[in-house]
C-alpha positions as CSV (number, residue, x, y, z in Angstrom):
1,X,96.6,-30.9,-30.7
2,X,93.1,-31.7,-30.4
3,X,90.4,-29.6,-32.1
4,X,88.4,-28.6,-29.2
5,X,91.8,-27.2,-27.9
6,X,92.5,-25.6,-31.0
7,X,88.8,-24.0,-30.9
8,X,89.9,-22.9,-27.3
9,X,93.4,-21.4,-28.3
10,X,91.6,-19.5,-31.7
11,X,88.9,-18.2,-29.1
12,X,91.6,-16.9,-27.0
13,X,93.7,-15.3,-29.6
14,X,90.6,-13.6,-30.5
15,X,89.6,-12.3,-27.5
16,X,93.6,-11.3,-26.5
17,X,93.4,-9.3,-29.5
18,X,89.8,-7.5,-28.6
19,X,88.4,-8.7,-31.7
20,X,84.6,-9.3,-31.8
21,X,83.7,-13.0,-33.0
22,X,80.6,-11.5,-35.1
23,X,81.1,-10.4,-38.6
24,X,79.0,-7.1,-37.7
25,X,79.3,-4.8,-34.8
26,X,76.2,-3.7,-33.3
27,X,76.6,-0.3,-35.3
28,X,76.8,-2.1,-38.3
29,X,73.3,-4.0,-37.7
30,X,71.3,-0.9,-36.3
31,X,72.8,0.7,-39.6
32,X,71.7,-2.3,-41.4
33,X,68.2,-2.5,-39.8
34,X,67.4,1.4,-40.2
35,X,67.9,0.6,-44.5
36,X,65.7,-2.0,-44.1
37,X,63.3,0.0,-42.2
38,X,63.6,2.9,-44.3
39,X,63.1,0.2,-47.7
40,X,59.6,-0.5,-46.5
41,X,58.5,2.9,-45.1
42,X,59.9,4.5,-48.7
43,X,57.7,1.9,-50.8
44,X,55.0,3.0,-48.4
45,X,55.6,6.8,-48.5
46,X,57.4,7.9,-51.5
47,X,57.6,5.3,-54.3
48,X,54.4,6.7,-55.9
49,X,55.7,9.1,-56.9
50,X,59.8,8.6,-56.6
51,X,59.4,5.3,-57.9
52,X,60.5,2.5,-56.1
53,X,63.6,2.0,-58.1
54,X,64.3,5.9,-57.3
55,X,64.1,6.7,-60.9
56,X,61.5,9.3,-60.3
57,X,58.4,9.6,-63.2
58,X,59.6,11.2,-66.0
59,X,59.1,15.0,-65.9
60,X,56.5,15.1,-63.2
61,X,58.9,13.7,-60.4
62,X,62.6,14.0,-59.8
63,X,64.7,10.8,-59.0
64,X,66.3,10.4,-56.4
65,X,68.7,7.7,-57.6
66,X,72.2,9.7,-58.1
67,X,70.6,12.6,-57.8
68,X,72.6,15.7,-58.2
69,X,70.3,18.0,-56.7
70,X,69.7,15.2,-53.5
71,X,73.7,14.9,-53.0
72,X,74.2,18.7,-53.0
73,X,70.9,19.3,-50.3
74,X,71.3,15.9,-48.3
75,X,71.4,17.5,-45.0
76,X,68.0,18.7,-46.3
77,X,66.7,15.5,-46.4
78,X,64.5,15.5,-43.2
79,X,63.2,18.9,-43.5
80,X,61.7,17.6,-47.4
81,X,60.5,14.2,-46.2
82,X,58.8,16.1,-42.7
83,X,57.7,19.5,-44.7
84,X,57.5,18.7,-48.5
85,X,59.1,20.7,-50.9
86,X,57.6,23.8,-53.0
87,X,59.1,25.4,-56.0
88,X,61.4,25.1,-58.7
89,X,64.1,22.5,-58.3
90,X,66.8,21.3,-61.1
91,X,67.9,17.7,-60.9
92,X,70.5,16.0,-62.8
93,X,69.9,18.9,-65.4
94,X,66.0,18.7,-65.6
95,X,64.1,21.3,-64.3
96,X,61.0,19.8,-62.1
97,X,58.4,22.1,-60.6
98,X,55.8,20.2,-58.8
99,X,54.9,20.6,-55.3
100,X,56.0,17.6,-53.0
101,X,53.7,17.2,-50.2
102,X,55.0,16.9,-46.4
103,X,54.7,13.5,-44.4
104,X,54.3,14.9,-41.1
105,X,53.0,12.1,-39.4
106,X,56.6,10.2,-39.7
107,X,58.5,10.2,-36.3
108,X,62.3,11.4,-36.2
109,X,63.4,7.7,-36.2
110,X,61.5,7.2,-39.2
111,X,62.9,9.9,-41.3
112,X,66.1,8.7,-40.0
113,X,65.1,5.0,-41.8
114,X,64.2,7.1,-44.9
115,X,67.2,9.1,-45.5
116,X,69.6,6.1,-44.7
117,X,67.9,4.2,-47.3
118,X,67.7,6.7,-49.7
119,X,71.5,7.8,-48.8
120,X,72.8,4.3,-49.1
121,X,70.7,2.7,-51.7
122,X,70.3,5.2,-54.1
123,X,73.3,7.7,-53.8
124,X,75.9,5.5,-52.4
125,X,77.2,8.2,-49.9
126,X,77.3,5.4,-47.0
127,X,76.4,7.9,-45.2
128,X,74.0,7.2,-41.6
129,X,71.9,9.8,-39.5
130,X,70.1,8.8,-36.4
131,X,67.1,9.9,-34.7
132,X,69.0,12.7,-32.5
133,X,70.6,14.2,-35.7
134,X,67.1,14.4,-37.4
135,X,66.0,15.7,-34.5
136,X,68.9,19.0,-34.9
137,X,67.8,19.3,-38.3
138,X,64.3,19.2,-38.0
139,X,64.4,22.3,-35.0
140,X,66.4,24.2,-37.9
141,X,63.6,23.8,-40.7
142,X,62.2,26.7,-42.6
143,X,58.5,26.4,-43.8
């Protein structure tokens, strides 16, 4: 058999079996593209004070990076990120008490970017939220 029909028959198989040619479905690259969105706008936004590593800054900011506090209140996310966060908060055993401000000028999808970066990069919860469910959470916020 020659290869172009052995390319043909391979191309066929694939497509009889309904399986994509591309190593990434289309949800996989938005998912992919959001982290990468949400790298650059946390370097830009949070990494002041966060870190850009996630680490936080020793007892003035809390990390982020396997965060016991942040994988307890992750549906939370947006609400922090759009509102900032006052009070007394305990993370990975440390007690923090500074006052995180707001970043109300970040759009929906943009929070979304944030919180699938942080999610993924820092927590490893593979987890993904899109612009509608940020949208849900944000209507529920209390200031």
């Amino acid at each position: 058999m020659n290869k172009s029909i052995l390319k043909l028959s391979v191309i066929i198989a694939f497509i009889g079996l309904g399986l994509s040619l591309n190593a990434c479905s289309d949800s996989d690259q938005q998912k992919g593209q959001s982290i990468n969105n949400g790298m650059a706008l946390f370097e830009t936004n949070c990494s002041a004070c966060h870190q850009k590593d996630g680490n936080g800054l020793a007892q003035l900011y809390p990390p982020l990076k396997n965060s016991t506090y942040f994988k307890a209140n992750f549906e939370k996310l947006p609400c922090i990120i759009r509102n900032g966060l006052k009070g007394s908060i305990t993370v990975n055993g440390n007690t923090y008490d500074s006052y995180m401000p707001g970043i109300a000028s970040l759009s929906p999808a943009e929070i979304a970017d944030i919180s699938n970066y942080v999610r993924n990069s820092f927590n490893g919860l593979n987890q993904y939220t899109n612009t509608d469910e940020v949208n849900k959470t944000l209507a529920t916020c209390v200031q």
